[in-house]
C-alpha positions in Angstrom: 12.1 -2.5 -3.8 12.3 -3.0 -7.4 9.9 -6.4 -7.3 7.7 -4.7 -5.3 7.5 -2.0 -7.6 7.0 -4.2 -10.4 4.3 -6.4 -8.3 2.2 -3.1 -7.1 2.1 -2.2 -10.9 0.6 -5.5 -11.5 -1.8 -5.3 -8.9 -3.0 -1.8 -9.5 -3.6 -2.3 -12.9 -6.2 -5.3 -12.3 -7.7 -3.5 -9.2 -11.1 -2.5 -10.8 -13.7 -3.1 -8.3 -17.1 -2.0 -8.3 -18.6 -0.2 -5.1 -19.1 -3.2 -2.4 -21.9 -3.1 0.1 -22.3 -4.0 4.0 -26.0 -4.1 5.6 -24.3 -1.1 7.4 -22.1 1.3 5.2 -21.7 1.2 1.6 -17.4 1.0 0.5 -16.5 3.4 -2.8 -13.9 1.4 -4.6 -11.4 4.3 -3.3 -12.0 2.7 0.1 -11.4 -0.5 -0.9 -8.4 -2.1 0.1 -7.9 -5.2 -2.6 -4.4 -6.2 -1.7 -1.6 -5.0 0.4 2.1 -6.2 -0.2 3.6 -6.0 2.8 7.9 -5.7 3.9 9.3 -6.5 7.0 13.0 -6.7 7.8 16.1 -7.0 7.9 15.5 -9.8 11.1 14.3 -13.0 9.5 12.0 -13.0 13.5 10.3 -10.1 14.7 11.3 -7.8 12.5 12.1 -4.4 13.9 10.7 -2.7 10.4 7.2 -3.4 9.3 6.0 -0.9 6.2 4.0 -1.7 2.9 1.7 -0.7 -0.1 -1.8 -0.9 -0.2 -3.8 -1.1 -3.7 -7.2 0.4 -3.6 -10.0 -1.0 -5.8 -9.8 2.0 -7.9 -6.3 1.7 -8.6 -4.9 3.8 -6.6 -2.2 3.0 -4.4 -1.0 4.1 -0.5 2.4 3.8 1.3 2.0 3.0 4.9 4.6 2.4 7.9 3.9 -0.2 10.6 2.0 -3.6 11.2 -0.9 -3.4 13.4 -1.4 0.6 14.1 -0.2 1.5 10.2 0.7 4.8 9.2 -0.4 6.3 6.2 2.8 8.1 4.4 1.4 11.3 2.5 2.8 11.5 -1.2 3.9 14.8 -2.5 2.5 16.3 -5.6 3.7 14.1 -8.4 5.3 11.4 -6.3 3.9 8.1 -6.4 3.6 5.5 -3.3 6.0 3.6 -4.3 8.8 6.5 -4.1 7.5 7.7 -0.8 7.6 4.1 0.5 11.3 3.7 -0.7 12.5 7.3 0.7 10.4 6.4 4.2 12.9 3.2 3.8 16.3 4.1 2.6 16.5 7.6 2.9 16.8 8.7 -0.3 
């Protein structure tokens, strides 16, 4: 948890992204997604746990649960994803 931590940082802090644009919808940065470090475990095959953070191209950051149908894990005032991620995960 602690190198992901560290790596989410990383990413967050380089996510600046201007507004991109498909012939049909225009995407705010905020709906971005511009990377997504993801965790499975503890089986090294088919994991039975699949969760994750996604960094947004305005820096902002979301906890999620799952691997195809994903989860989104609302944060608490003044907790950041990457708490919510690790409580979702260890229980504390």
């Amino acid at each position: 948890m602690d190198a992901l931590q560290t790596r989410v940082k990383g990413l967050a802090h380089e996510a600046a992204r201007d507004p991109a644009k498909t012939q049909l919808k225009r995407y705010t940065p905020d709906e971005q997604v511009t990377a997504r470090v993801e965790l499975a475990g503890p089986q090294k095959r088919l994991a039975k746990v699949h969760a994750g953070i996604d960094v947004h191209g305005d820096g902002s950051l979301e906890a999620y649960l799952g691997r195809l149908k994903r989860k989104a894990l609302e944060a608490p005032q003044g907790e950041d994803a990457i708490s919510v991620l690790r409580r979702a995960l260890v229980g504390s």
